[in-house]
C-alpha positions, 0 to 999 in steps of 0.5 A: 192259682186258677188251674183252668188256665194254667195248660196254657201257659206253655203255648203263650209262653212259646208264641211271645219267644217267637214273636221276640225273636223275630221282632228283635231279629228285624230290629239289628238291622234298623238304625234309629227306631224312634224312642217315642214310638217305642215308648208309644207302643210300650204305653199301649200294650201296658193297659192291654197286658194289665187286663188280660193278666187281671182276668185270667188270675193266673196267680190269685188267692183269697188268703190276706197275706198273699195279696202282696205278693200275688200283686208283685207277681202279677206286676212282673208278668204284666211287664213281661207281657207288655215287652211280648206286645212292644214286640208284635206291635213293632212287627208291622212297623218294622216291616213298613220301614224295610220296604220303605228303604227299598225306594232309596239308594245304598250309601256306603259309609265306614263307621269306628268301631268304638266297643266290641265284646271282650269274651273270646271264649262266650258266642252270645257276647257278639256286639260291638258299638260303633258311630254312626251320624254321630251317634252309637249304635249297638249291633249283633254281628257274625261270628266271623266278623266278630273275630276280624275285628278280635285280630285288628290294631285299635286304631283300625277297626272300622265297619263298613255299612251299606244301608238304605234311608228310610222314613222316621228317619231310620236307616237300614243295614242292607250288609255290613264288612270290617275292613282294615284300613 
């Protein structure tokens, strides 16, 4: 283990947190992202990850039988890294597509509803699933949506959308209400 490196774990450990919090943040309210382009950019940032994990050999040793598991370790992190670039690279992207989908009219559209977290008592199981163009699409929702929806009949949970057309054919959640019909 190379100890030179090692202060600066914690540093790179909290910038990639943020970078995925905002990143992850900004994409619940962007319908459709491209899975190429997420692909696209995932294969990018893989051989940038693989390089940087090899020349700060965080985790190295000269010892045979640790080779093996010292690879798997530096696997892992590469992958982990990769995800932390996936998530800086959307950044701009994501930034793109919002004010893109400012140059277009709201469209209102009521969407089922079609799965929603079942734990009453876990705040972080806040999703639902609901049908959009034909497709589904998952959402994290506030708390107080999330408990509206809890109190509906099956057959009346429905989310009403506003959203914004935006290019690669995304759309944009500019606000959201459940409403009973």
């Amino acid at each position: 283990m190379n100890n030179s490196t090692l202060k600066y774990i914690p540093i790179g450990i909290l910038i990639g947190l943020i970078i995925v919090y905002v990143s992850r943040s900004m994409s619940n309210s962007i319908i459709f992202f491209p899975f190429w382009l997420n692909l696209l950019l995932y294969l990018i940032g893989l051989p940038i990850a693989w390089y940087y994990v090899n020349k700060w050999k965080i985790f190295s040793s000269d010892k045979e039988e640790n080779k093996k598991m010292i690879f798997g370790i530096n696997i892992v992190m590469t992958l982990i890294i990769t995800f932390v670039i996936l998530s800086f690279l959307r950044l701009p992207i994501n930034f793109i597509i919002k004010q893109q989908s400012k140059n277009n009219p709201i469209i209102t559209q009521t969407c089922p509803i079609t799965y929603y977290s079942f734990k009453l008592n876990n705040n972080d199981k806040r999703n639902i699933t609901y049908t959009f163009e034909g497709k589904n699409v998952r959402m994290k929702v506030r708390p107080t949506i999330m408990a509206k929806i809890k109190t509906l009949p099956e057959s009346q949970r429905n989310i009403t959308l506003n959203v914004r057309k935006s290019i690669l054919g995304t759309y944009i959640i500019e606000d959201y209400t459940v409403k009973s019909e």
